[in-house]
N, C-alpha and C positions, 0 to 999 in steps of 0.2 A: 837272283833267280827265285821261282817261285814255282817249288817242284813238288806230286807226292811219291814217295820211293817203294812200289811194290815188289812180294818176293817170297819166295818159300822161305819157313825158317834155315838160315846158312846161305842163302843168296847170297850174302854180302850187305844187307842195307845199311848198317849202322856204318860198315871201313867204309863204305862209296860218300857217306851221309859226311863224313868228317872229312876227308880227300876233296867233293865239291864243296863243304865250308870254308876252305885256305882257297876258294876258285877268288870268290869276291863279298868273303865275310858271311856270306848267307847263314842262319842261326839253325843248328840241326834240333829237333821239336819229335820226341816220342812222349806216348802219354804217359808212361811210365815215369817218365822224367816230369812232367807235368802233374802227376798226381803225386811222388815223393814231395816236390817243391810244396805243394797247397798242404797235403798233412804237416813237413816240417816245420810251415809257416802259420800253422794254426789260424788257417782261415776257416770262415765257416762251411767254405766250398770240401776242404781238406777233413774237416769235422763229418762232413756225413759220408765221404768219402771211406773214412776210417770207419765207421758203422757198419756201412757195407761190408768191407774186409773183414773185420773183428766176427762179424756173424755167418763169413764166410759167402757171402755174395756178391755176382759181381757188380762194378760199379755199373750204374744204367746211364744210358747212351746222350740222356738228357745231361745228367750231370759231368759226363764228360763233354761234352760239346760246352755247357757252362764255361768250366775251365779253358777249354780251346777259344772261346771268342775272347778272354781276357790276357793269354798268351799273347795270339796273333797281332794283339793290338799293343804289346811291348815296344818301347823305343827301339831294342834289335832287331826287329822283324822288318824294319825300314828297309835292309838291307838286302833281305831277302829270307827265304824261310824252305828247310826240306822237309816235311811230312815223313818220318822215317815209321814204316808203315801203319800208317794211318789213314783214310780207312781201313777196316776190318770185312764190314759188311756193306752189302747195298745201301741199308736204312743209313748206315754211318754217312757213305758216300752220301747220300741225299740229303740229309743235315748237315754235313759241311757242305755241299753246293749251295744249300739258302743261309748259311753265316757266311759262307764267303763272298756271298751278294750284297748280303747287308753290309758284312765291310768295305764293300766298293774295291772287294780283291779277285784279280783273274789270275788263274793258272798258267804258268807257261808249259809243261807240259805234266806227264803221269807218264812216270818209267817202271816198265817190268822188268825187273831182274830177271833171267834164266839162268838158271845151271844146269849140267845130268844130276838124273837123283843121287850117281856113285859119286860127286864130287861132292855132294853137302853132307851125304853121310860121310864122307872121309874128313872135312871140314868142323862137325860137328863135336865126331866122337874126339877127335886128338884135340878138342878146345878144353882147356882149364882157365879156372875164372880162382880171381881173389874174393875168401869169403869174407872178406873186412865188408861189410855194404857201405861204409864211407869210401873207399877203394874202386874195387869192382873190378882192377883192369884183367885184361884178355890177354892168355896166353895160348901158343899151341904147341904141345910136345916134339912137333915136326918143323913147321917151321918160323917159332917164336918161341922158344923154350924159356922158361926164368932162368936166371944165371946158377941158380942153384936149386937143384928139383926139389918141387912143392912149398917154394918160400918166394914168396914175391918180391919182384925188384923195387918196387915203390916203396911200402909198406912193413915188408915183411911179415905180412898174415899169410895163411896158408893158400894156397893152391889147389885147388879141388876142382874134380868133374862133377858138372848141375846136375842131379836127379835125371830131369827133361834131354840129358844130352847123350843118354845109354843108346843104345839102337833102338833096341825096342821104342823106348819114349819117344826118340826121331820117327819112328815111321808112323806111329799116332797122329804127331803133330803133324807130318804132311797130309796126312791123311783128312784131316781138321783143317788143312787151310784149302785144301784140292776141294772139299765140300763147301768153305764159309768164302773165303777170300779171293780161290782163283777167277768166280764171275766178273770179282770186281775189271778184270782187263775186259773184258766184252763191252762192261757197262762203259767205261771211258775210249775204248775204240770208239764205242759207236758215236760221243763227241768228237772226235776227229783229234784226241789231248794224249792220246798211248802213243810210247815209243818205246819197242821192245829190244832189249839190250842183252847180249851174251856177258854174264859176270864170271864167268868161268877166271876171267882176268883182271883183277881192282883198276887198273890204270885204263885198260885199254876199255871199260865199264865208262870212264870218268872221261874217256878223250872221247867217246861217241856220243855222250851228253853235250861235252861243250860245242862237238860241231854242230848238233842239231839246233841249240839256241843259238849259233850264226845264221839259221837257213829263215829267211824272213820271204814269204808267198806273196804278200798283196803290199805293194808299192803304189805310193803317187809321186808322180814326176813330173816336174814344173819349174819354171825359168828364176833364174835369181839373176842378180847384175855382176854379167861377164863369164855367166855356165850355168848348171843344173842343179836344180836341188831333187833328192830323193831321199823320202822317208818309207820305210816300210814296215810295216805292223805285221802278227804269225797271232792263230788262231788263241793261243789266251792273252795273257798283255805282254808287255816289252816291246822294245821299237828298235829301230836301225833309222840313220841317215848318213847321208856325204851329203858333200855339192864334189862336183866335175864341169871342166873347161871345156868338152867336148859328149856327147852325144854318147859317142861310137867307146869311151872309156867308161862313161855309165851304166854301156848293157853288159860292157864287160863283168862291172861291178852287180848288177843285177843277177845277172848269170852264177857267179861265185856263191851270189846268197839261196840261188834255189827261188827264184823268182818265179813264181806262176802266173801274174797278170799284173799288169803295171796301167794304172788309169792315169792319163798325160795330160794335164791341162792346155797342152799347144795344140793347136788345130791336126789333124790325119785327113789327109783327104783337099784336095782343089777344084774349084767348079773350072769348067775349059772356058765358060763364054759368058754369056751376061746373065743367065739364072744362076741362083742364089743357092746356097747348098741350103737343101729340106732341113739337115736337121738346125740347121742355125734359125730356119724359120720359126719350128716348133719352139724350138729353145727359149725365145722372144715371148713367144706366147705363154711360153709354161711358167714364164719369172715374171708377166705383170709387169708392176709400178719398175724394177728393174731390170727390165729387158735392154737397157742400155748399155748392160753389162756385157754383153755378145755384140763382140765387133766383125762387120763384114771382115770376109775373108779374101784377100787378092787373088783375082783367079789366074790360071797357070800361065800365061802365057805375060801379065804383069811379073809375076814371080823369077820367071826366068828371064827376063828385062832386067829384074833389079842383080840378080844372080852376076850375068853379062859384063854390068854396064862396069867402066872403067873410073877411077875415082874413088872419093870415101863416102862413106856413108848418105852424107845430104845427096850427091851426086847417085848415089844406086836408089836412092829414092825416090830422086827426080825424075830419074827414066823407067818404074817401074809405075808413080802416079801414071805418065805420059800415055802409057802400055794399055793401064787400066781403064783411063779416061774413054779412049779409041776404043775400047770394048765394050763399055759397060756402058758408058757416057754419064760416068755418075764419078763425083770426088771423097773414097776413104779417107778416113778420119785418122790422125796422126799414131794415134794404138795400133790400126791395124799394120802400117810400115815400122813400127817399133817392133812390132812382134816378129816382122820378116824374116830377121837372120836365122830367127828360132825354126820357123816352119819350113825356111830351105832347108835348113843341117838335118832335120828329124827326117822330110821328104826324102831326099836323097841318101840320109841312110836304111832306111825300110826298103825303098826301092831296092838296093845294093844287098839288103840282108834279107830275104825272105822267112825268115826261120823268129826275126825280130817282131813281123807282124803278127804272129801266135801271140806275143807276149804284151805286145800296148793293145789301148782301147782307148779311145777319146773321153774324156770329157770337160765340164767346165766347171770353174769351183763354187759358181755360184746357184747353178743345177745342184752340186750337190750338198752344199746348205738349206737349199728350197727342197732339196727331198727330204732331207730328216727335219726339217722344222714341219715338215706336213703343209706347209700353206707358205703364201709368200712371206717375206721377212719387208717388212718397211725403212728398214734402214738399210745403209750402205756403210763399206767399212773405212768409210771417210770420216764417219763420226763415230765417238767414242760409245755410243750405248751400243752400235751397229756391232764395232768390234767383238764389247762383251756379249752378245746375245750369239754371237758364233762360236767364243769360247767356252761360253754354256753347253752347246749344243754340241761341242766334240767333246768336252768332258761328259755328257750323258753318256756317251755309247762308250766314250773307252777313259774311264778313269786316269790314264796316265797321262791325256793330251796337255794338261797344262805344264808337266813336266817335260814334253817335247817344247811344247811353244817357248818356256822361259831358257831352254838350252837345247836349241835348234844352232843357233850362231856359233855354240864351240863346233859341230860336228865338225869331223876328219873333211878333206880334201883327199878324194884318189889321187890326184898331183896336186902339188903344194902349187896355188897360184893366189897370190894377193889383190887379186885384181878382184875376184870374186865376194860378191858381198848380199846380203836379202837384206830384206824389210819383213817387220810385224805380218804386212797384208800374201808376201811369197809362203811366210812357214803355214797360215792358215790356210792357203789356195792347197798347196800340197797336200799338209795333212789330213784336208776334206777330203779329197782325192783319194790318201789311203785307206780312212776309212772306207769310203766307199767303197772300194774294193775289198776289202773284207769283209763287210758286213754283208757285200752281194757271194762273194763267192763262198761264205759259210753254208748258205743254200736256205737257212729261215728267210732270210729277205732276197730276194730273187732279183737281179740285175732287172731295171726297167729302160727302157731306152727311148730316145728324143730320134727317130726318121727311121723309116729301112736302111736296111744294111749297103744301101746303095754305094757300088762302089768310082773312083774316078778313076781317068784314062790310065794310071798305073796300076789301077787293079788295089787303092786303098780306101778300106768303107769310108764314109763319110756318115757317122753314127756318135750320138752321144747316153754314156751309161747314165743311170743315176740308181740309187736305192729308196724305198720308201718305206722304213720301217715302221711308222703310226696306221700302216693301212688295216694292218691287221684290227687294231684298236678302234679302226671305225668302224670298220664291219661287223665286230663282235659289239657295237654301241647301238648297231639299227638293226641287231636281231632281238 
């Protein structure tokens, strides 16, 4: 995980900071500890460091940021990293948002501690600390006493109340964080990265964290061989996926994550007769040299032909081409009757679950390559530079994609079935997908969409999203 931990002084940050470190290794990171390490180690960073101090000033915001890009970039920080509170100020917070850029690192979220003020002063004053400074550890007269008063259990140095820990000093210090610190939760609301937590409780602090990093908003959803694959990306990085043998067990699983929109690369929506669903026309037009990528769609009365017909597979295709022919008078292409089992099971479970169409939106994975590349792409991902050029283009926007791509194939199964299995070209079709839906529902890149919302005779749009986030960059190029 990839958290900063805000808080009045006595919130709790440092016990929560060490509680989520045994979650999954994540490295706990205060400056303090960062600027002892650089003086102990006689760096030059630690050198001026010490200058500051010695002359009684404090360190400037430059040289600690210094320190923090050489931190973060530790072999431990792989694992994940808590900010135990850090920033301090706006400016801070704004200097780590452009080193956390540069390092090509996103937040999972910014947790505020809350407590009542009578709990941190009760917290405060009954803390005693070992004055050894190789030591340091935390006692409280209440309830963590040392085994023998004012001698510590590590150690045996003495035991003492900090200066800063009197009443009086506590109410300063809130008073100093209510003026410098407390904006900072405004400033990260208004990214959409705060989650505000009751610390009154260490444990019950540390189980509302770890549910929130299950709850994953923007999914793509798309076909693998013999069920579902779903990955889903949440506002700074980290991902989810499964694959599922059914549909109806994926929204299950959706549901459980806190799912807000799930973009499905399998068709929503059925023409009734021989016109062609709009947005598939657009779609064609909008991917160029690759418009071949959009396969007609069977329309409904083919579909429920092949639904019907008795037999296996060649046999339900047989009688849903038959269906289609007499309709349409025109012969789909072997994709779009591959696809079929897909577009019945979704059809009929939308139909059945009205509460499910809130949550999907169509689209196609090749719209959404062709929207973040900005223009079309000339290859296909039949060849290998086609490939790379798409694994470029989701590692632009989310740093972690090549870490989904190369371990998509462990994901979990909701039900264990071995039948299920992807390819290279299913993990990238989805993953475009979830991008895409996050980058539209962040609200900087606004969902664009391929037809009206036109819907068919069950009342399902027939609409495709995509995102276009270089538009901006052109606009700002022809002003």
């Amino acid at each position: 995980m990839k958290l900063i931990l805000l808080g009045a002084p006595g919130a709790g940050k440092g016990t929560i900071a060490k509680l989520l470190s045994g979650v999954d290794g994540s490295v706990q990171i205060s400056t303090g500890d960062i600027l002892r390490g650089e003086v102990e180690a006689g760096s030059d960073l630690g050198a001026r460091a010490r200058g500051c101090m010695q002359r009684g000033e404090l360190v400037p915001d430059e040289l600690i940021m210094e320190m923090m890009e050489g931190r973060l970039q530790r072999p431990d920080c792989a694992a994940g990293f808590l900010l135990d509170g850090f920033p301090r100020t706006i400016p801070q917070a704004e200097a780590l948002a452009q080193l956390l850029q540069k390092l090509g690192i996103a937040l999972d979220m910014v947790v505020n501690l809350e407590a009542p003020r009578e709990v941190i002063l009760e917290r405060l004053t009954t803390r005693r600390t070992c004055e050894n400074p190789d030591c340091q550890a935390i006692y409280n007269i209440r309830s963590k006493p040392p085994r023998v008063e004012g001698v510590c259990d590590r150690c045996g140095g003495a035991v003492v109340q900090r200066a800063d820990e009197s009443e009086e000093a506590i109410t300063q210090r809130l008073e100093t964080y209510m003026e410098k610190t407390a904006p900072l939760a405004d400033y990260y609301l208004k990214q959409g990265l705060l989650l505000r937590v009751d610390a009154t409780s260490s444990e019950k602090a540390v189980a509302a964290v770890r549910e929130k990093l299950q709850h994953f908003p923007y999914w793509g959803v798309g076909t693998c061989g013999g069920g579902w694959m779903c990955i889903g990306l949440k506002a700074g990085c980290g991902y989810d996926c499964f694959t599922s043998s059914t549909i109806r067990d994926a929204v299950a699983e959706l549901r459980r994550r806190d799912a807000k929109i799930a973009l499905c690369t399998v068709p929503i929506g059925l023409p009734d007769g021989r016109e062609k669903r709009r947005c598939d026309i657009l779609a064609r037009e909008f991917l160029g040299c690759r418009r071949n990528s959009v396969f007609p769609i069977p329309c409904r009365r083919a579909v429920e032909a092949y639904r019907e017909a008795d037999g296996g597979k060649n046999e339900k295709k047989q009688a849903g081409r038959d269906v289609s022919y007499a309709v349409t008078k025109k012969v789909l292409p072997n994709q779009s009757w591959d696809l079929a089992p897909h577009i019945i099971e979704l059809d009929e479970f939308l139909f059945e679950d009205p509460d499910a169409r809130g949550l999907f939106r169509e689209t196609h994975a090749e719209i959404c390559f062709r929207g973040l590349n900005g223009n079309e792409l000339l290859t296909s991902k039949k060849q290998r530079e086609g490939v790379q050029k798409r694994r470029e283009l989701l590692q632009e926007y989310f740093p972690q994609a090549e870490h989904v791509y190369e371990n998509a194939r462990s994901c979990p199964g909701v039900v264990a079935n071995s039948e299920i299995s992807m390819t290279n070209s299913n993990i990238l079709d989805v993953l475009a997908a979830a991008l895409t839906a996050k980058l539209g529902a962040d609200g900087d890149t606004p969902y664009r969409s391929l037809g009206s919302e036109t819907k068919d005779s069950r009342g399902l749009p027939m609409q495709m999203l995509y995102v276009d986030p270089r538009e901006k960059i052109r606009a700002r190029s022809k002003q």
